[in-house]
C-alpha positions as CSV (number, residue, x, y, z in Angstrom):
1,X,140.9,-150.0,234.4
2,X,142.0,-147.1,231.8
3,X,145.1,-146.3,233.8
4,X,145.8,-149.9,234.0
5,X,145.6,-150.6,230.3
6,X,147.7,-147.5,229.8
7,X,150.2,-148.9,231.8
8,X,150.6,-152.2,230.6
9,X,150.5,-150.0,226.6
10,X,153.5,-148.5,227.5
11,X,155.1,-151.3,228.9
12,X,154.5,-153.3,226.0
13,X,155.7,-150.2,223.8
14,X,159.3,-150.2,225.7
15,X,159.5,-154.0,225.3
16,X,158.6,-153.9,221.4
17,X,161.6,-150.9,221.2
18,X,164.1,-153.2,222.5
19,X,163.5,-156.1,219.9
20,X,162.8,-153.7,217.2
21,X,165.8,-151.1,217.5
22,X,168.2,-153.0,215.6
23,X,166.1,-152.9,212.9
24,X,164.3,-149.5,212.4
25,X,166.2,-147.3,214.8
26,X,166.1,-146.5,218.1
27,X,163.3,-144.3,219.2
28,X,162.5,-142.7,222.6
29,X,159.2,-143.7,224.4
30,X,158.2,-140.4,224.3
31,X,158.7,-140.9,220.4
32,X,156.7,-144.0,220.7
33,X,153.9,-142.6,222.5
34,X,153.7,-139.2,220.3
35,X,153.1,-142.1,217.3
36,X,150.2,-144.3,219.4
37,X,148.7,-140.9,220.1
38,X,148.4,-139.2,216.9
39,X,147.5,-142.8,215.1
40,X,146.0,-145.5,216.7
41,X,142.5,-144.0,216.0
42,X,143.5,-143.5,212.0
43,X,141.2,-146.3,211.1
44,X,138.2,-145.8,213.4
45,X,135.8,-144.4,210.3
46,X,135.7,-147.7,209.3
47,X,134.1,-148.9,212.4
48,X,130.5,-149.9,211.9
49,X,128.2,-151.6,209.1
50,X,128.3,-150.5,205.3
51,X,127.3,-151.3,201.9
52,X,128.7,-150.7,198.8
53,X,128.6,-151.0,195.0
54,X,132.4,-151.5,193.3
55,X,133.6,-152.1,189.7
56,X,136.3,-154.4,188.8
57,X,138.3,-154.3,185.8
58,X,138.5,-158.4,185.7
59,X,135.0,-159.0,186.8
60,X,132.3,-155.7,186.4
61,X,130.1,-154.3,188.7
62,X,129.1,-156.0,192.1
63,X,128.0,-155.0,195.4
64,X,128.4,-156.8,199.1
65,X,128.6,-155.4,202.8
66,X,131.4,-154.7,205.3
67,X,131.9,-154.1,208.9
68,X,134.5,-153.5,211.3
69,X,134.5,-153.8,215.0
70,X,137.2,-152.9,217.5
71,X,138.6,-155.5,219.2
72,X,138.1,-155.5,223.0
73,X,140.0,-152.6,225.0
74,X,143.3,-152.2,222.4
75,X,143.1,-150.5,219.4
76,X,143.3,-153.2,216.4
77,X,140.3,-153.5,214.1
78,X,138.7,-156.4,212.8
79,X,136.7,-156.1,209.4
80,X,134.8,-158.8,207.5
81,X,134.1,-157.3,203.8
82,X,131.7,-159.7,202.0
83,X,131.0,-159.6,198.0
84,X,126.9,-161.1,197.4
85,X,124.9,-161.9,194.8
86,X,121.0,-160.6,193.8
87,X,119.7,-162.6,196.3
88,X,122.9,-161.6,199.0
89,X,124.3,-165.0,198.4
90,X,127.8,-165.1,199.0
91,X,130.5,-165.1,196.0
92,X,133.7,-164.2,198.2
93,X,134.4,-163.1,202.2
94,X,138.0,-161.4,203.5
95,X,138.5,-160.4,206.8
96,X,141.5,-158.1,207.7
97,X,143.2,-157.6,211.1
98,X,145.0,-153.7,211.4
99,X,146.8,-153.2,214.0
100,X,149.0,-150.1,214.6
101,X,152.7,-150.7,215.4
102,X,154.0,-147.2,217.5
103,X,157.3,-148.5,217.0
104,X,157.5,-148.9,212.8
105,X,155.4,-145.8,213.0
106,X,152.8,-147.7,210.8
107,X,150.0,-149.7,210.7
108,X,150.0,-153.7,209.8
109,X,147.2,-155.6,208.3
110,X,146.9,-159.4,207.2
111,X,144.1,-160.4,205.2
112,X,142.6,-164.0,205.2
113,X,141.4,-166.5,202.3
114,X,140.0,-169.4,202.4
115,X,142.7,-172.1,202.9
116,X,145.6,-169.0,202.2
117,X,146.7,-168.9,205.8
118,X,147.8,-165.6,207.1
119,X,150.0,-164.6,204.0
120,X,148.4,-161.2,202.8
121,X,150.2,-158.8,204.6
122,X,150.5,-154.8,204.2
123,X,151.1,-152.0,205.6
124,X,148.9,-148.9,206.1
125,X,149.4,-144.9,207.0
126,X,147.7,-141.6,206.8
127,X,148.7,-139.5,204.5
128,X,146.3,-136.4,205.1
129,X,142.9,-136.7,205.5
130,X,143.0,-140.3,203.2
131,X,144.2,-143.9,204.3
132,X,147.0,-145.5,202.2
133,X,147.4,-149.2,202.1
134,X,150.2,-151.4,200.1
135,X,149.5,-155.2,200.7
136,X,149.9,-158.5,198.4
137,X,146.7,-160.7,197.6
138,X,146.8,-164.3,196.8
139,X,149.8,-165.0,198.4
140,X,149.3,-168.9,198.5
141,X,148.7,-168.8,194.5
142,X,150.8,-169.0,191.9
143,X,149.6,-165.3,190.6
144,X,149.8,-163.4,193.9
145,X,149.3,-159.6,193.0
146,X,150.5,-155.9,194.8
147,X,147.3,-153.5,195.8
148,X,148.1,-150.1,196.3
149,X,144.8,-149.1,198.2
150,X,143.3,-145.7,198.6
151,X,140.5,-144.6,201.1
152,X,139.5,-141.2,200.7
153,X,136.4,-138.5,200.8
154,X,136.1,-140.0,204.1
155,X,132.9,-138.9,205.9
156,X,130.7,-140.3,208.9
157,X,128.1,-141.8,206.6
158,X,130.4,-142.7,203.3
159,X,133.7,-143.4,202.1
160,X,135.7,-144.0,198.5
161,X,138.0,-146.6,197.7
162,X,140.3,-147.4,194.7
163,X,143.0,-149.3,194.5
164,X,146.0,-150.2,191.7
165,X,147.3,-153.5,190.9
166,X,150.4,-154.9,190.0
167,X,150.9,-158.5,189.0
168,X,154.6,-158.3,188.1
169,X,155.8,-157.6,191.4
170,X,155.2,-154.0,190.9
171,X,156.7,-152.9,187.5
172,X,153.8,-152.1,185.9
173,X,150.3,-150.5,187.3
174,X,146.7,-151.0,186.5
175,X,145.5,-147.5,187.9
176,X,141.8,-147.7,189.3
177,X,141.7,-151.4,189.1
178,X,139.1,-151.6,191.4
179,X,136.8,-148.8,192.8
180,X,134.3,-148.8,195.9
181,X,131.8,-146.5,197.1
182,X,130.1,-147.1,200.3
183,X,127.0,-145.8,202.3
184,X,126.5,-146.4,206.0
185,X,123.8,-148.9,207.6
186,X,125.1,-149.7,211.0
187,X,126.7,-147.5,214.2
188,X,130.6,-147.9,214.9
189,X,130.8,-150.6,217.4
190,X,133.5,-152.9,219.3
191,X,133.6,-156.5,220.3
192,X,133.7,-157.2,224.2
193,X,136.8,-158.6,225.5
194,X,136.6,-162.4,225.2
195,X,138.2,-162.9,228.3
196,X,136.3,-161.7,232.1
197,X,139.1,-161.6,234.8
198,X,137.2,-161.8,238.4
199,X,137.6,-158.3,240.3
200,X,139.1,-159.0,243.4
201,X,136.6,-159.3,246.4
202,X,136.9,-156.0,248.3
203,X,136.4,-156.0,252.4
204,X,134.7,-153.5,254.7
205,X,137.2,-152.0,257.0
């Protein structure tokens, strides 16, 4: 099954280089391949249950839950990150979808809202030992906004997060609009594939 999916990876990796050439450059499979390898696991710390406290610059001091599971046998991750209340009722939900793209070298995230569609998009890369995200929120408002994202002192049990804002389309900055600290509650896990293909029936000789 492993050599199987790796097959159909790179096949899928030479088709995406044909489409996407004209518009980042032409790079080798090997090229391609060096990229999936040193990257496709850049977001698996996130992988599991958490909790965390934040402070907002717009609204204070709150506290929710997130998780992340890995989606079947590819590498994209699927998080749900969930402000609460005192009593854990709900006061907003996102989920984000990251999936790395060997071919752009980067990885490519869309965010959902309630009734926003699929319209905040970003992109993500490692920069070191932290996580560097640059995506738009609010996309289907009239005062969409740019989040320059930071995950860093990145450790099996914790993380930090802190993120700028720009609401002119990036000419100005609010540094450490938002900060987030984390603790762990939950194991890394991944989501079955949704889909069971029959094996085909083997015979005795």
């Amino acid at each position: 099954m492993r050599h199987s999916f790796h097959i159909l990876l790179a096949a899928s990796l030479l088709a995406a280089t044909v489409s996407l050439s004209a518009q980042v450059g032409k790079r080798t499979p090997e090229q391609i391949r060096a990229s999936w390898d040193a990257h496709h696991a850049d977001f698996d710390y996130l992988l599991g249950d958490w909790e965390f406290t934040a402070i907002n610059q717009q609204y204070g001091k709150f506290r929710g839950y997130w998780s992340a599971v890995r989606l079947g046998d590819g590498g994209e991750i699927l998080d749900e990150y969930r402000v609460v209340g005192d009593k854990d009722e709900t006061y907003y939900v996102t989920r984000t979808l990251r999936a790395y793209n060997a071919v752009r070298d980067q990885w490519e995230l869309v965010s959902t809202e309630q009734g926003g569609g699929l319209q905040n998009a970003g992109t993500a890369h490692r920069d070191g030992t932290e996580m560097r995200i640059e995506q738009t929120f609010g996309s289907a408002t009239p005062t969409p906004s740019i989040w320059r994202i930071r995950y860093y002192n990145i450790q099996p049990d914790r993380f930090s997060w802190t993120a700028d804002r720009s609401t002119d389309g990036g000419k100005t900055w609010v540094t450490n609009f938002q900060q987030i600290e984390t603790r762990r509650i939950g194991p890394p896990r991944s989501l079955d594939p949704l889909t069971h293909p029959k094996k085909p029936a083997t015979t005795s000789p």
